[in-house]
Phi, psi and omega in degrees: 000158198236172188224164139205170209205146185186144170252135160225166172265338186272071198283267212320276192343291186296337190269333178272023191249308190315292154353287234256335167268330164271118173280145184058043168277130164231176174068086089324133201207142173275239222108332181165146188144209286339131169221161198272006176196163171299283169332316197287316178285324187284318155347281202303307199308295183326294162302313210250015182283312165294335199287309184288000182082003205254170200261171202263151172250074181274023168301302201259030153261013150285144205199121161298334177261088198301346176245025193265127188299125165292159205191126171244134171238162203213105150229173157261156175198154175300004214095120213319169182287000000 
């Protein structure tokens, strides 16, 4: 099993984009949020990406809304589709 660790403003969004690319994703997790700021969630992904061995989803750090709460998310998955 594989790991990734990632920030969105959007968690349904990023988790139904994670689905559609990773097979058998499970353990979907907040790991932490709502946070103000982007930095604070790239802070977090940045410490726990080496801690936990797992790779980073810097797909989902993007946000059309500048006032949107940031969130690091955490799953497994066997490997892409």
């Amino acid at each position: 099993m594989n790991c990734r660790i990632g920030i969105t403003t959007d968690l349904g969004g990023q988790k139904a984009y994670c689905e559609s690319i990773y097979k058998n994703l499970s353990t979907w997790q907040i790991i932490d949020g709502p946070l103000d700021t982007k930095e604070e969630a790239q802070a977090i992904e940045d410490e726990l990406v080496p801690k936990h061995g797992c790779q980073s989803h810097r797909e989902g750090g993007i946000s059309d809304d500048p006032d949107a709460p940031w969130y690091v998310y955490y799953f497994i998955y066997d490997g892409k589709k």
